[in-house]
N, C-alpha and C positions, 0 to 999 in steps of 0.2 A: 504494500500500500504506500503510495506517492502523498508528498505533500498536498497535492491536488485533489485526491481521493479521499485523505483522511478525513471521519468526521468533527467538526469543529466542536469546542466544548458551547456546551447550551447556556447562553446569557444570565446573568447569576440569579435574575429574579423567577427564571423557567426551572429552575432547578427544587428537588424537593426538599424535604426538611433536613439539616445533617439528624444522622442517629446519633443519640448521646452517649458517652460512655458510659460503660457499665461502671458501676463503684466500685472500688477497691473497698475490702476488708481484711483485715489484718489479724492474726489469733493471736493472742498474748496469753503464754502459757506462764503464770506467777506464780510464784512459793517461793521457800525455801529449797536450798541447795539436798540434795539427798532427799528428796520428800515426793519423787514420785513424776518429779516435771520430766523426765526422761520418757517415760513409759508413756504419759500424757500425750508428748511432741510428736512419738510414732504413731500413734494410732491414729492422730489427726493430720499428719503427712499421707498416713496409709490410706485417711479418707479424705486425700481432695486434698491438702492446705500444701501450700506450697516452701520446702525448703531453701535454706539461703544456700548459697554459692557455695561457700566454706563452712563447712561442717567439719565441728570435734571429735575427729576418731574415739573407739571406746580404746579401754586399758584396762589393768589390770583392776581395777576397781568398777566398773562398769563397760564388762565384755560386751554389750549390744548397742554402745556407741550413747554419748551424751546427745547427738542431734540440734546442736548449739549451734551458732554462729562465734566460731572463735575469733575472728575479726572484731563482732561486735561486744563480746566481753572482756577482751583486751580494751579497748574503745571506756565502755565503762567501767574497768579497774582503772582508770588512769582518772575516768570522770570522779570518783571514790575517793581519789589521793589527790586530788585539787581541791577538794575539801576536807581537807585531813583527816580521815577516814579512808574504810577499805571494807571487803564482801564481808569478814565474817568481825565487824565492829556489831558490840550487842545497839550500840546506839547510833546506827545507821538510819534509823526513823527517828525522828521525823525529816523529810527530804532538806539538806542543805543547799539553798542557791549560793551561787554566785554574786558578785558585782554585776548588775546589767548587759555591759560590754562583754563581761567572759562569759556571760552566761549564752547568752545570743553566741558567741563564737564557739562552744561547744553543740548547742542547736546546729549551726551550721555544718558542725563534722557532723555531727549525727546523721543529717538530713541526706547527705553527699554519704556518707557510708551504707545508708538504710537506700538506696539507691542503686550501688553498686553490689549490694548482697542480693537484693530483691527485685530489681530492675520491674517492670510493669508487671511482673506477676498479679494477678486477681484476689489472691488469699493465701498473700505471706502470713508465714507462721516463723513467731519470731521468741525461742525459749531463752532466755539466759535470764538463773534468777538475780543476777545484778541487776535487772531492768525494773523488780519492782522494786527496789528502794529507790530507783531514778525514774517512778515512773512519770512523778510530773513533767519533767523535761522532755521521755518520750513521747508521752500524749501530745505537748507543743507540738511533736516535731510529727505525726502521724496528722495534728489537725495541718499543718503546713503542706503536708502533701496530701489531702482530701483523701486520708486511707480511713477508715472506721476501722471502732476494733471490740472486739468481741472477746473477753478474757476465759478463762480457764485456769482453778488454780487448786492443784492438788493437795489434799488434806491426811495428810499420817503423821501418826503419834511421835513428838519430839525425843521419846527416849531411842527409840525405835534410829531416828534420824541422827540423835547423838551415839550410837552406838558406831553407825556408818562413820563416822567423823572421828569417833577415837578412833576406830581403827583405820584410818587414813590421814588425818593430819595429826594423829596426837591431843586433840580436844578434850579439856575435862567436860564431865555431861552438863555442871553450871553453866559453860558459857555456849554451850551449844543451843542448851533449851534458849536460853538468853538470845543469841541471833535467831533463831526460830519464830522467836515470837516477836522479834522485830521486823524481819521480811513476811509474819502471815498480818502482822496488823497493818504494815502498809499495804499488801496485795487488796485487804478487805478496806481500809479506809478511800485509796485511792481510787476506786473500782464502783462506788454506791450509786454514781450516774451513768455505768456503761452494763452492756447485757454481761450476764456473769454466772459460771458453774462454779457450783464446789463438786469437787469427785473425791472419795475415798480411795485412797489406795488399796487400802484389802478388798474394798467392793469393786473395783475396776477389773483387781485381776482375778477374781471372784466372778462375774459376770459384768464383762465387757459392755457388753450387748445393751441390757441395761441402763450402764453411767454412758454409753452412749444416747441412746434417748436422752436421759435427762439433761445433757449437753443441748440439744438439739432443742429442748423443752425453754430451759433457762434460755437462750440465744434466740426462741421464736423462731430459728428457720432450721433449716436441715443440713448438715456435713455436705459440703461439696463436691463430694463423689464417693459415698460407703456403699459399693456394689456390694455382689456378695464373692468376688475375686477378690477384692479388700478385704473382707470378712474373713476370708481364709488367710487370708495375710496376717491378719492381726491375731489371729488364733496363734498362729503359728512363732508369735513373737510375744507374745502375754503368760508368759509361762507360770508355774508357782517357780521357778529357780531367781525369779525378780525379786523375792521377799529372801533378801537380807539378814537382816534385823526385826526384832520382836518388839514391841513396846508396849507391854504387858504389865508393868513396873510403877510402881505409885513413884509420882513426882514429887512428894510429902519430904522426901529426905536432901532435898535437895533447898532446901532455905526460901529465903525470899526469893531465887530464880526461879524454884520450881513452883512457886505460887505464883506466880507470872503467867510461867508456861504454861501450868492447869486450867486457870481464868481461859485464855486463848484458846487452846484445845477445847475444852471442854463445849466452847460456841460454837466451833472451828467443826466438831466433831457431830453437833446439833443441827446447824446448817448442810453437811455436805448430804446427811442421814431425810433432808427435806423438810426440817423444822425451820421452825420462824424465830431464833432465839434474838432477847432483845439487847442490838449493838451497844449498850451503854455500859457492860459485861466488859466490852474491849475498850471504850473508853475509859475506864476504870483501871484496865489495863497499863494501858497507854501512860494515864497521868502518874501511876507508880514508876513505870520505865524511866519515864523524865524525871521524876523527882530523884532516882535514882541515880541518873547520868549528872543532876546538879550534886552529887555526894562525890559520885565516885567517875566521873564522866572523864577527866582530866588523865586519872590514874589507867582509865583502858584505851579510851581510842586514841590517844597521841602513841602510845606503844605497839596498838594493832598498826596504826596507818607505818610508822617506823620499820617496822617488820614487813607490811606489805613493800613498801619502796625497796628493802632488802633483798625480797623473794624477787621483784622485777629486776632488780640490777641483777642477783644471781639468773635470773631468766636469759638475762640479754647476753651475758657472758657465757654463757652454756650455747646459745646460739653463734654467737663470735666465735668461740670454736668448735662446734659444729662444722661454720661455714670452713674456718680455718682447715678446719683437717677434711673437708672434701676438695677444698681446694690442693691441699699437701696429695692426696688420691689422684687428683685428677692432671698434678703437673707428675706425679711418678708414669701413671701411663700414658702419658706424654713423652716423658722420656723413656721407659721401654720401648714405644712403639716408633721415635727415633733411633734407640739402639737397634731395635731388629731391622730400621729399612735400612739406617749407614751398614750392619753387618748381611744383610741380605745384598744391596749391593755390594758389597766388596767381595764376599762369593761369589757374586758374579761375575766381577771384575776380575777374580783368582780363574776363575773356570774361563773364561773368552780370553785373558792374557795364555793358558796354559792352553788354549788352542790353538791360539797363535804360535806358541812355542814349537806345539808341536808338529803342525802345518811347517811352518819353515825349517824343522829339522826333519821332515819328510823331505821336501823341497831341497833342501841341502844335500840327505842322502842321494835323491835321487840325480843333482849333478855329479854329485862326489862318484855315484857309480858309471852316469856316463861319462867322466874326464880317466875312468879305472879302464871302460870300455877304449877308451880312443888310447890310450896309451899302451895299451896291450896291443890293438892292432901294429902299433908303432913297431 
């Protein structure tokens, strides 16, 4: 088709209506770390939500993969330590801003990273539980880019989840219940105006099927795509080998953290079970956390935040030479595979010089024998 031939576009007022874009919604999958947001994040990838770019391999600590954006919780441990604090500060709630200016200029990373992990996807699903102790900055940065969002936030027993944590970072169960109940009271405080599930973890992996409805119920709309080839997916990943830890254990011996925790739970545990218990439980909560952080607030998160910068600079240096010794790998076979072409040619060079040798001492014999021939005629 010629210029001549093409058809012309139709004058702008002949044209019909544009179609508008579909909305974007976003899953926020909130809790506390070890409390089940793993389990959570697959089943709702399994049905329809879409993962970010870079995803957190699992380890030895959770073999079925954390299904995080590790970009974007590097992103907010940094946001963490620009307010002197860090992920497992008991007093991370209530959210600390910034100065104006810095605060807007971490919105902006945000915005540009939540971008490049999720690019126009329809229904990013976005798990790291550092996001709800930051969640007012992320909601900024989800209203900024006209994403909705629809939470999810996993409910198991804090002893259960400090068990996970002694034996992984070393944790006493004080301060674990203690960050527990500081990421489940912001997940619930910050959450009262958006559609919101609680799910138990032992009912989850208990029957799936189930705390899926009620996902669905809580949200008013339906999972994105739960065929029943999802269904077997999720079976096949929901296993009992997910239960860990037990938390079966009265929180009573544990001081004033574990009346904390209790409080928490105990609503935490009312709610996800489909009760209506009344928030003022966790506000009551909340007010002892604080009075508590003005006693003793000084004595814990200047030493957590200090210790986080620690574990990042050992981070980066571990990566430094990482890079260091692939780079050391990658100049040796470098020079192996220089050594084998200089000695490959020079075998060659040995082998065509040593035919030449012996090409003209053929060549030699055979004058040497004709000047033997003509001399003997002689």
């Amino acid at each position: 088709m010629n210029a001549k031939t093409a058809p012309k576009t139709a004058p702008k007022a002949a044209r019909g209506p544009k179609a508008a874009a579909a909305p974007r919604t976003a899953y926020l999958v909130l809790g506390m770390h070890r409390s089940g947001t793993s389990a959570v994040t697959q089943l709702l990838a399994l049905a329809g939500a879409d993962l970010p770019t870079n995803v957190m391999p699992g380890d030895e600590h959770n073999a079925k993969g954390y299904f995080e954006p590790w970009k974007i919780a590097r992103f907010n441990d940094e946001r963490l330590r620009a307010a002197g604090s860090a992920w497992d500060d008991p007093f991370a709630f209530p959210f600390k801003a910034l100065a104006p200016e810095a605060e807007a200029d971490w919105r902006d990373k945000a915005a540009a990273l939540f971008g490049e992990e999720y690019g126009t996807a329809a229904w990013p699903l976005m798990k790291d539980p550092r996001a709800t102790v930051l969640l007012p900055m992320w909601r900024a940065v989800l209203e900024r880019l006209e994403v909705g969002a629809r939470c999810v936030i996993p409910v198991r027993h804090p002893l259960a989840v400090a068990g996970s944590l002694r034996r992984r970072d070393g944790f006493t169960d004080e301060k674990s219940v203690l960050v527990w109940s500081a990421y489940m009271l912001a997940a619930e405080a910050y959450t009262r105006d958006l559609p919101r599930a609680f799910v138990g973890y032992d009912a989850l992996l208990a029957d799936w099927r189930a705390e899926a409805g009620r996902i669905e119920a809580a949200h008013g709309a339906a999972l994105p795509k739960l065929t029943a080839a999802a269904g077997r997916e999720i079976d096949r990943f929901l296993t009992a080998d997910l239960r860990h830890n037990a938390g079966d254990h009265s929180l009573a011996g544990l001081g004033w953290a574990g009346e904390i925790a209790a409080a928490v739970f105990d609503w935490f545990a009312a709610r996800a079970a489909g009760g209506t218990p009344d928030a003022g439980a966790l506000d009551d909560a909340a007010a002892e956390l604080a009075r508590r952080q003005v006693e003793i607030g000084a004595l814990v998160s200047a030493p957590t935040h200090d210790l986080a910068v620690a574990r990042e600079e050992l981070f980066e240096a571990r990566e430094k030479l990482a890079a260091a010794e692939a780079l050391e790998a990658e100049l040796r076979a470098e020079m192996d595979r220089q050594r084998e072409v200089l000695e490959t040619g020079w075998r060659q060079d040995v082998r065509r010089l040593e035919k030449i040798a012996a090409d003209q001492a053929y060549v030699l014999g055979e004058v040497n024998a004709q000047l033997d021939a003509a001399l003997s005629d002689d």
